[in-house]
N, C-alpha and C positions, 0 to 999 in steps of 0.2 A: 504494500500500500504506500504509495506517494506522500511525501510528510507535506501538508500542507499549512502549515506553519511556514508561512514565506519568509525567506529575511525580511529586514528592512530595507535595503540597497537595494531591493528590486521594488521596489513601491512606486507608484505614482511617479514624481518628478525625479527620486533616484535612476530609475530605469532612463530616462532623459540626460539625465546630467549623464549615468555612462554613458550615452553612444553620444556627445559631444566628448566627451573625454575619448575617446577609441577613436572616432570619424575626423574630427577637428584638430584636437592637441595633438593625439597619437600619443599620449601617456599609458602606461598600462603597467603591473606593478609585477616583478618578478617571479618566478614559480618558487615558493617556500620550499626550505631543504624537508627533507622526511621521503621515507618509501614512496609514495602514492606517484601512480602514471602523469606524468606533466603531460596536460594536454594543452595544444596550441591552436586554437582558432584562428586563419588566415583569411580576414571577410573581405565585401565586397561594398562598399557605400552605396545603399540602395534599400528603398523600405520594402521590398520585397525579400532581399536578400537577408536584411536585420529581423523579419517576424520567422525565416528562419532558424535564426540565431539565437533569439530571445530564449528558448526553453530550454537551453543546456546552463543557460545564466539562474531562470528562474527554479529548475528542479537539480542546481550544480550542489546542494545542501546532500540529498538525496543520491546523486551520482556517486559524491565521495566516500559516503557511509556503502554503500553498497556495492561499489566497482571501484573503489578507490584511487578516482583520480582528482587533480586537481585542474582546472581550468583557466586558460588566460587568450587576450584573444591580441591581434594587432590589425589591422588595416591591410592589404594588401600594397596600397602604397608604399605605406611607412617598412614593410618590411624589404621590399623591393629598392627600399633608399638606402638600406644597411643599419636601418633605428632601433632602437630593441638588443643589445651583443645577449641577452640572456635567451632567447630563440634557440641557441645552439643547445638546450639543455633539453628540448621537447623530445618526450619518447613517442606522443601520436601528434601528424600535425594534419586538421581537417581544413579543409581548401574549398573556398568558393572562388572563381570569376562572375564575369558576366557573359553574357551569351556572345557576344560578336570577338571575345577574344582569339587573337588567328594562333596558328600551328606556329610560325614561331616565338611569340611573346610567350605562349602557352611552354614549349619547351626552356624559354628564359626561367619562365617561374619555377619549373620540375629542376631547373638545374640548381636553381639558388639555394632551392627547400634542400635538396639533397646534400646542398655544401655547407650550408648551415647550421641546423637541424639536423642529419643524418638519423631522421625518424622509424623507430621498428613498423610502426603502421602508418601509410600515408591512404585519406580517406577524401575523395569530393565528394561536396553540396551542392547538388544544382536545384538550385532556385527558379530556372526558369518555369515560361509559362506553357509553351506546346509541347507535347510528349514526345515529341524529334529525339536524339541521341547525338545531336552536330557536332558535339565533342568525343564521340566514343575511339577515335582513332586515335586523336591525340592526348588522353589523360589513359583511355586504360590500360595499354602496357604499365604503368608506373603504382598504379593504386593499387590498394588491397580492396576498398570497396568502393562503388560508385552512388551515392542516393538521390534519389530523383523523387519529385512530390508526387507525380503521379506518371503511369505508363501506358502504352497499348497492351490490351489483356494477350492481345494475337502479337506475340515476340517474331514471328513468322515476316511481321510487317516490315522493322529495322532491317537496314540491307538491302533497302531495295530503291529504287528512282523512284521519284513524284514532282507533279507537277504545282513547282511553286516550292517552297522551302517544307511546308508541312502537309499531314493529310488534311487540314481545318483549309489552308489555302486551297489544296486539289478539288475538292471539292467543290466549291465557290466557285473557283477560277472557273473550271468546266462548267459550272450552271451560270454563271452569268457571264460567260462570253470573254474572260479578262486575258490579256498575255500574261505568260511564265514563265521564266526559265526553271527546267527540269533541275532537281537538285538530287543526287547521291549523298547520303551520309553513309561512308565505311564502314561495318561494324567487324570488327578483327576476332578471329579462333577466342574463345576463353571469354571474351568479352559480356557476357549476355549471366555469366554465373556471377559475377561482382556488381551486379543489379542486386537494389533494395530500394523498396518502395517505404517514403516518409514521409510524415505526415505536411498537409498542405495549409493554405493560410489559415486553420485554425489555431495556428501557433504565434501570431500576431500578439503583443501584451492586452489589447483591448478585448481581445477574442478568448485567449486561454483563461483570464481570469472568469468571464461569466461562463464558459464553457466547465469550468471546475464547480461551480456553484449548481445548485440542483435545480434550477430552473431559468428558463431564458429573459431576456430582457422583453418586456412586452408593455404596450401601453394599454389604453380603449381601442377596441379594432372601430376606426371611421373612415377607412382606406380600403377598399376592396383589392385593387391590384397595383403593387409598385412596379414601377416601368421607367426610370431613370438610367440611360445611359447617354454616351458620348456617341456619335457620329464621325465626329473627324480623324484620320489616319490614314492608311494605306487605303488605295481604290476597293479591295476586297473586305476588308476590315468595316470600312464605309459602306461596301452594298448590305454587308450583312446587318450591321445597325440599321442601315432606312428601312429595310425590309421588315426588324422587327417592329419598328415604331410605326409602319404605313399599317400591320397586323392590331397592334395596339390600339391606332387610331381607327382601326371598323370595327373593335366592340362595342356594344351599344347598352345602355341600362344601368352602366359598373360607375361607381367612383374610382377614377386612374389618375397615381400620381405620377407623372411625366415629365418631362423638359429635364434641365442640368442646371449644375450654376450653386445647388445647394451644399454649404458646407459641411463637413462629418458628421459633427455632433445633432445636429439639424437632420442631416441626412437618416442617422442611424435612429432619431426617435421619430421623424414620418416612418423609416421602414419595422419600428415595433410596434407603430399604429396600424399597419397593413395586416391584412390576410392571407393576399398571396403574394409572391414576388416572379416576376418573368426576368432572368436571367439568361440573355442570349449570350453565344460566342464572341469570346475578345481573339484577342492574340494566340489565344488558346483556349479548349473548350475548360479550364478550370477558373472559376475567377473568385474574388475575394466577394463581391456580392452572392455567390453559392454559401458562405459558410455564415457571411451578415446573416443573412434570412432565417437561418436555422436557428443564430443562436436572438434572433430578433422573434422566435415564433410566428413567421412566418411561411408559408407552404411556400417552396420552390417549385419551380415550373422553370424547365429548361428545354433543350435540345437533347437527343437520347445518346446517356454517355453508356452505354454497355458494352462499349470499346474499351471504357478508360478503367483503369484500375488505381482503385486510391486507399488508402490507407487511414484511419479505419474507410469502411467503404458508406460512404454517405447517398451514394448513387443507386439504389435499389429500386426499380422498377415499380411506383404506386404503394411502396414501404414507409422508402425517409423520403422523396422526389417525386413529382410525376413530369413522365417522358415526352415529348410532344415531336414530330416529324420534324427534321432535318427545315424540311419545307415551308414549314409552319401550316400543312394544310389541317391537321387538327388542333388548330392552337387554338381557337375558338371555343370550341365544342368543349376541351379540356376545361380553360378559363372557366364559363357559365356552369360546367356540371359542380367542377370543386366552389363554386361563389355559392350555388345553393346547399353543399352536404355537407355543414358545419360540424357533425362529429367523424366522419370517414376525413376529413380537411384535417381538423385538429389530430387524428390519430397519428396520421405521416409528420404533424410538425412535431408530437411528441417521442416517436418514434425516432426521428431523425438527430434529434437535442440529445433523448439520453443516451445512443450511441456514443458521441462526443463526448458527453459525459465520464460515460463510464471508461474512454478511450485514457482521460485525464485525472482523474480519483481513483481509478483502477491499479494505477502504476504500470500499466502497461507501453505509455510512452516513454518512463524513466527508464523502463529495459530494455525498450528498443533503442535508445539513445547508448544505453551503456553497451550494446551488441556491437551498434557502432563503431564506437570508442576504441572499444578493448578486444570485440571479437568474440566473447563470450555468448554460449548460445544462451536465451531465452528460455 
């Protein structure tokens, strides 16, 4: 069981003050002498990349007692500039980038960590957002494990061309007519066994704590359906939004809350006033509005991920989700049935919250963190 006795350093404006402390100053405090595995966090500045970060900080109480390591983390920068001489003491050092870094910057960093550091376990985090592998050629000869938030359940898919960089693009591209260039991403012998699937932006600080609590954030439902996104970005990225918003704009009867422009906090208590939430494809079909909703008590309504494999799995067909076509030709139909069936509605949002739940009061993330780490099995 997960101690959930948080520190204090992780509270509120603590958890801020560090990642200006790590992102900004690039201070960070040396690994204490004693047995316990020095582990080294190599991040990436990006708030995507830090809500994956955040839970080896916020259950690192937990980690130690039970896997016995200690944690410290630097910057990719800062380590990359030579800041930190105490790095050379790390026995695991876990690594993010960013998605567009190329094959040799990538080798730059695998040589530094290795002259540095000369770590027993070297482990990536990828953060990103589509379930691509664009880095498996160039990270996995070097790692012991590779984690990724989420993956194709069909491994059969990696390795092979598509048009446009991912299957979310191929798809689009081909139904709405758009140019691509075909992309290969290599996937090399051995490669597909140092896969592990970790958990996705439920691990945000604003997310994990209600998500550990036994009940979602929720307001008075006066919203029938939230439908806020963005529009602008790539040509396919853009057809996919108007399409969901021209779907949105011919429901008839519903209160929808729509448009952009609304701030977080704003954001997040219209979406615990809602009922349902429509959640199309960004950049990738997993987005941080999928994990709002749930822990907002809110029914999600998305696009059918029975491709994607997520950890815990939130995506279960009419369970914690319900599916609607690629197309949107039954988004409609889906919307009005769940607006009217207020206890089959409410069962999927409950359903869906205490998965999560239990994924984070269970201690089951704190083991798979420390499997990570140390390698030890679960």
């Amino acid at each position: 069981m997960a101690n959930l006795d948080v520190p204090s350093v992780l509270r509120g404006h603590h958890w801020t003050l560090h990642r200006f402390m790590a992102d900004r100053v690039r201070l960070a405090g040396p690994f204490s002498p004693g047995p316990q595995r020095r582990v080294l966090l190599i991040t990436h500045r990006n708030p995507i990349s830090s809500a994956q970060i955040f839970p080896y900080y916020f259950f690192r109480r937990d980690l130690a007692v039970q896997y016995g390591v200690q944690i410290r983390e630097v910057t990719l920068g800062a380590f990359m500039q030579g800041r930190c001489p105490w790095v050379e003491r790390a026995d695991v050092v876990a690594l993010q980038t960013w998605f567009d870094v190329l094959p040799d910057e990538m080798a730059r960093i695998l040589d530094r960590i290795r002259d540095r550091c000369r770590p027993k376990r070297l482990v990536f985090l990828d953060s990103f957002s589509p379930t691509d592998l664009r880095l498996a050629a160039s990270v996995g000869p070097h790692v012991n494990l590779y984690v990724k938030k989420h993956l194709m359940r069909d491994r059969s898919f990696y390795g092979k061309t598509t048009y446009g960089h991912t299957n979310v693009m191929e798809y689009y591209g081909k139904r709405f007519g758009l140019e691509m260039e075909s992309t290969l991403y290599p996937i090399l012998d051995g490669f597909l066994d140092k896969i592990r699937v970790g958990p996705s932006f439920s691990t945000a600080p604003y997310m994990l704590r209600r998500f550990l609590s036994n009940r979602p954030h929720a307001e008075p439902k006066r919203i029938d359906l939230h439908a806020r996104f963005v529009t602008r970005g790539s040509d396919w990225y853009s057809a996919i939004r108007h399409e969901a918003i021209d779907a949105v704009a011919a429901l008839g009867g519903l209160n929808v809350a729509s448009g952009v422009g609304v701030p977080r906090n704003a954001y997040i208590r219209e979406l615990a006033s809602s009922r349902m939430c429509f959640s199309p494809f960004g950049y990738g079909e997993v987005c941080w509005r999928d994990y709002e909703s749930i822990m907002c008590g809110a029914l999600l309504i998305k696009p059918d991920m029975a491709h994607v494999e997520t950890d815990p799995d939130i995506f279960v067909a009419d369970e914690t989700y319900v599916p609607v076509a690629w197309d949107l030709s039954d988004f409609a139909d889906k919307v009005h049935h769940y607006a009217a069936q207020h206890a089959e509605r409410e069962a999927i949002c409950a359903r869906a919250f205490e998965r999560l739940h239990r994924y984070f009061a269970n201690g089951r993330c704190v083991a798979e963190m420390g499997h990570v780490l140390t390698g030890e099995e679960i």
